[in-house]
C-alpha positions as CSV (number, residue, x, y, z in Angstrom):
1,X,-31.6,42.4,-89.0
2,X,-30.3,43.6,-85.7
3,X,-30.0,40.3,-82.9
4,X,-30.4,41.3,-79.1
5,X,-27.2,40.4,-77.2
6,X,-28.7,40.2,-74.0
7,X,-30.3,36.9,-75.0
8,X,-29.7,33.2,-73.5
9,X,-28.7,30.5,-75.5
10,X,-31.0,27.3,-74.9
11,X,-29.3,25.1,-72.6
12,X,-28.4,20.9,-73.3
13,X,-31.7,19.8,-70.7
14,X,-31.1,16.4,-72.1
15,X,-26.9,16.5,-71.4
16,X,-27.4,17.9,-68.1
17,X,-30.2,15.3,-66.8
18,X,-27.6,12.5,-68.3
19,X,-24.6,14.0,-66.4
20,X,-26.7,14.2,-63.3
21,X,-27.9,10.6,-63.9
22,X,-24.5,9.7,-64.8
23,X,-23.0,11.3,-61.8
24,X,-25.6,9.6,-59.3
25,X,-24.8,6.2,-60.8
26,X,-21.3,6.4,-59.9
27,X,-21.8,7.7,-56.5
28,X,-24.1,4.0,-56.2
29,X,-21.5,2.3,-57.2
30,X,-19.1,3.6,-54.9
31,X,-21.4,3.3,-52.2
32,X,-21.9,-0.2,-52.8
33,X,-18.7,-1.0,-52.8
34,X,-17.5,0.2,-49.3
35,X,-20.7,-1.2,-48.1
36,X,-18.7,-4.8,-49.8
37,X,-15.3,-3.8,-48.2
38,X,-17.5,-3.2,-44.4
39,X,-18.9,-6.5,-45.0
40,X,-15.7,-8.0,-45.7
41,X,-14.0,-6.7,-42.8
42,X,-16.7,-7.8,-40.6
43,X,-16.5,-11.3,-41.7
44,X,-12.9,-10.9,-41.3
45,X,-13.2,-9.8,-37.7
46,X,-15.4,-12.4,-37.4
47,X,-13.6,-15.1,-38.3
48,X,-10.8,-14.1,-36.3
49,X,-12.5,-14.3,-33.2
50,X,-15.6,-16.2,-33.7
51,X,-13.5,-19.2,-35.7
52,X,-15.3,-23.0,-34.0
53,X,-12.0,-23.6,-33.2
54,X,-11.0,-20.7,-31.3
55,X,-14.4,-20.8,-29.2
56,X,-14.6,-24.5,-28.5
57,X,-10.7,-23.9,-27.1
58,X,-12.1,-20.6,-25.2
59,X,-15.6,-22.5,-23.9
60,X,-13.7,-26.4,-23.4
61,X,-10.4,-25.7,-22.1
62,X,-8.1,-28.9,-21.8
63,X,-10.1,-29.9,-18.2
64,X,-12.7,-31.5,-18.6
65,X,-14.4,-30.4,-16.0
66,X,-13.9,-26.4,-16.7
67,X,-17.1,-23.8,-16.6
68,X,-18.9,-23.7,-20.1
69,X,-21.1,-20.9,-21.1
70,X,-24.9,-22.1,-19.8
71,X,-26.5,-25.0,-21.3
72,X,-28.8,-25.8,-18.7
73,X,-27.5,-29.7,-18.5
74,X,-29.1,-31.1,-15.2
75,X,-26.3,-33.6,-13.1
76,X,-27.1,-36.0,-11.3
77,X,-26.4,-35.7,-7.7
78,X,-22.6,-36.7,-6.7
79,X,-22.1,-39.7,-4.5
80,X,-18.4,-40.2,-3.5
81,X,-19.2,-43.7,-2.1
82,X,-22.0,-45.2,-4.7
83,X,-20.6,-48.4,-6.2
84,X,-21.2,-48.1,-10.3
85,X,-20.4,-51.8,-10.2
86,X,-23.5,-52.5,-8.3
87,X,-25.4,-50.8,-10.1
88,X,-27.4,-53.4,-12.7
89,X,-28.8,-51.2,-15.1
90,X,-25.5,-49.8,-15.6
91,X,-24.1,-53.1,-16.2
92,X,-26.2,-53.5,-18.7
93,X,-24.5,-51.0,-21.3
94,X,-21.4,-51.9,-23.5
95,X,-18.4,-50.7,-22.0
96,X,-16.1,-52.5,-24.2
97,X,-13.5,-50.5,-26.3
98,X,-14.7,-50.4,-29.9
99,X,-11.7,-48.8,-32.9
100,X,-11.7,-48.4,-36.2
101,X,-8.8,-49.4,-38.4
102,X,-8.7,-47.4,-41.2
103,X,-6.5,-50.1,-43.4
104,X,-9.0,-52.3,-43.4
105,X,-12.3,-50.4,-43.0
106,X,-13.7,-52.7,-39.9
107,X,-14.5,-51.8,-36.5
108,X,-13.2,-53.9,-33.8
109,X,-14.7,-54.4,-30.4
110,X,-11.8,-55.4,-27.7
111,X,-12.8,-57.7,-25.0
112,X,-11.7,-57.8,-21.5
113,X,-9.7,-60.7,-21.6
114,X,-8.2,-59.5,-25.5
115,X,-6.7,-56.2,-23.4
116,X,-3.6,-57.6,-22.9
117,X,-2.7,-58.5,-26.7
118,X,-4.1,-55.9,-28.2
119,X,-2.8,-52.6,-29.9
120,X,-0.6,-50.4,-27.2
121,X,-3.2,-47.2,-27.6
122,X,-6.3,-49.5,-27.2
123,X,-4.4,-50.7,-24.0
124,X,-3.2,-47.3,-23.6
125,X,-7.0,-46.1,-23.8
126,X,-8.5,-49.4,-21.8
127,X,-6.1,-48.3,-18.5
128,X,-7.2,-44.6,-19.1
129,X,-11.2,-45.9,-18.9
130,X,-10.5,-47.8,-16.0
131,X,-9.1,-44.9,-13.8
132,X,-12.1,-43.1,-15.1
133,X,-14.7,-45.4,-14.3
134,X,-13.3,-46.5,-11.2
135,X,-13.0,-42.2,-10.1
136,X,-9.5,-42.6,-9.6
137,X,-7.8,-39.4,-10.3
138,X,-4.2,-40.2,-9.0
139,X,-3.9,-42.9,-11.7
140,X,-5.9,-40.6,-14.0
141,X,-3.0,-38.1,-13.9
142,X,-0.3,-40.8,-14.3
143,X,-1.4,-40.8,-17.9
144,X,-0.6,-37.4,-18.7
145,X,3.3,-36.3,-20.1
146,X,4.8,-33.5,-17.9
147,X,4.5,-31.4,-21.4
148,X,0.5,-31.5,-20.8
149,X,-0.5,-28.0,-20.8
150,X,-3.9,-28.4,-19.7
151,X,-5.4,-28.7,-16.2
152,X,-6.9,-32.2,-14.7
153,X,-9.5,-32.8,-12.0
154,X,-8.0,-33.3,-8.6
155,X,-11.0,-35.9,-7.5
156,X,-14.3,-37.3,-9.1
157,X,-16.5,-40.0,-8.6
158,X,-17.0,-43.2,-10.1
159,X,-17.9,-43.0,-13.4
160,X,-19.9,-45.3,-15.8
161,X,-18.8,-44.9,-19.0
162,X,-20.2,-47.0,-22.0
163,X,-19.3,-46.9,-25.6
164,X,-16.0,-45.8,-26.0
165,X,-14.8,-45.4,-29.5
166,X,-11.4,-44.7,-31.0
167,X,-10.7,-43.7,-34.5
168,X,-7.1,-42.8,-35.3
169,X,-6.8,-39.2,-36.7
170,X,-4.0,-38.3,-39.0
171,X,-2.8,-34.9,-39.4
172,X,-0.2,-33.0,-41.1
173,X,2.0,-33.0,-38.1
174,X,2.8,-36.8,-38.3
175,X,1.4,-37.1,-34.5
176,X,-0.1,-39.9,-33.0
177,X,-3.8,-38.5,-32.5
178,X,-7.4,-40.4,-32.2
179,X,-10.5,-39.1,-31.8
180,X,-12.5,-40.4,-28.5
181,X,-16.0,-40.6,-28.2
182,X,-18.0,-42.1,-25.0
183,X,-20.8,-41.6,-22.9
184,X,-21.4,-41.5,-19.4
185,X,-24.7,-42.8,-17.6
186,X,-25.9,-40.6,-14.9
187,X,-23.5,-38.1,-15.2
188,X,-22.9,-36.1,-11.8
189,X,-20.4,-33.3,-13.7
190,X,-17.6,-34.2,-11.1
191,X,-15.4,-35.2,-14.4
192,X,-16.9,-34.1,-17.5
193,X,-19.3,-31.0,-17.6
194,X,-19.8,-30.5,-20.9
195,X,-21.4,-32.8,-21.5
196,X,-24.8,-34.3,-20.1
197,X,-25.9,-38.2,-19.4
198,X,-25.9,-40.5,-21.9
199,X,-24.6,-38.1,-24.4
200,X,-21.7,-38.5,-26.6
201,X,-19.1,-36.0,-27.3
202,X,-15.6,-36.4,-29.7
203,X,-12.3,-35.4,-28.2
204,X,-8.9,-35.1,-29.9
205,X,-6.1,-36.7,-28.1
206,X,-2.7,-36.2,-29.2
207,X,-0.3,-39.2,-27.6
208,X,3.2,-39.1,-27.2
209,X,5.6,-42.5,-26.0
210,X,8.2,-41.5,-23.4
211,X,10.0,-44.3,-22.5
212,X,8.0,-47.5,-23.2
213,X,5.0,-45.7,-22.2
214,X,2.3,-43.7,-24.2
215,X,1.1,-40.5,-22.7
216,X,-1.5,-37.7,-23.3
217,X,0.2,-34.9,-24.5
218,X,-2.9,-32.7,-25.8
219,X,-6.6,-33.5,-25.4
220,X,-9.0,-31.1,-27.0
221,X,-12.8,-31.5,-28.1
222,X,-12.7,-32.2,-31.9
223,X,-14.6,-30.2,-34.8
224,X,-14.7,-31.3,-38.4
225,X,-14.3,-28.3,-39.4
């Protein structure tokens, strides 16, 4: 029986549609994965220049009174010769020093008349207040170190401050840091501006003793994180 040589063989349909399927599969995988190494890169990116840190140093630069990006806070209007300490419902908030001492867990409230025995930085902090509330910025900047890197405010009004709290900060450094928190009633924006009245907001201060005297060396807003 003669065969014709000019036939096809059958071709492997099943084979070919698994190769095909086979092939696809691994082109989705490698697609997926550089669309994982992208990602990763972007968060990378990301995290370099969008870290909480990095932007609350960028937005809140050592002054307190530097430009922040819009946050539509409303000042009152500044009066270089309103008394604060005239003012009764100001009087009326707490504007003692509170801390918190870690050893025992317990918050302390300083008086005015327990100033002068207590702690040096509650002392330390209760003369910084005063030149504060009492809008004096010559004193203000006699409680900075010459190694401050930061700018201060060359004038503001009085300010009234209420609820000051101190709670000392360890870090890995072994400096002398607290974390400050206070408010300010009516604020006018001539000292802090990132803030708005009555609103709290924690700073970092990082102390150094020169001498017999402590000084602000770094003051930064704190994050958590």
């Amino acid at each position: 029986m003669c065969m014709n040589s000019n036939v096809t063989p059958p071709q492997d349909n099943a084979g070919a549609a698994a190769r095909s399927a086979g092939y696809a599969k691994r082109r989705k995988i490698v697609k997926i994965i550089l669309i994982v190494f992208a990602v990763i890169i972007v968060l990378y990116v990301a995290t370099m220049w969008l870290n909480p840190d990095e932007l609350v140093d960028r937005w809140f630069s050592d002054d307190n009174t530097s430009d922040l990006p819009p946050q539509n806070i409303e000042f009152y209007p500044a009066d270089k010769d309103y008394n604060i300490m005239a003012d009764e419902e100001y009087l009326e908030y707490d504007r003692r020093i509170s801390y918190y001492d870690p050893d025992s867990g317990a918050t302390y409230w300083v008086e005015e008349e327990e100033v002068d025995s207590a702690e040096p930085f509650v002392k330390f902090f209760h003369s910084y207040f005063q030149t504060v509330i009492y809008g004096d910025a010559l004193n203000y900047a006699e409680h900075f170190s010459l190694a401050y890197e930061g700018e201060l405010p060359e004038d503001f009004t009085m300010q009234m401050v209420y609820d000051i709290e101190l709670r000392p900060h360890a870090n890995a450094n072994g400096e002398m840091c607290y974390i400050v928190n206070y408010k300010i009633h009516k604020n006018n924006g001539t000292f802090r501006r990132d803030i708005g009245s009555d609103v709290g907001r924690e700073y970092l201060f990082t102390l150094v003793e020169e001498g017999n005297r402590l000084l602000i060396v770094g003051m930064r807003p704190y994050t958590s994180y």
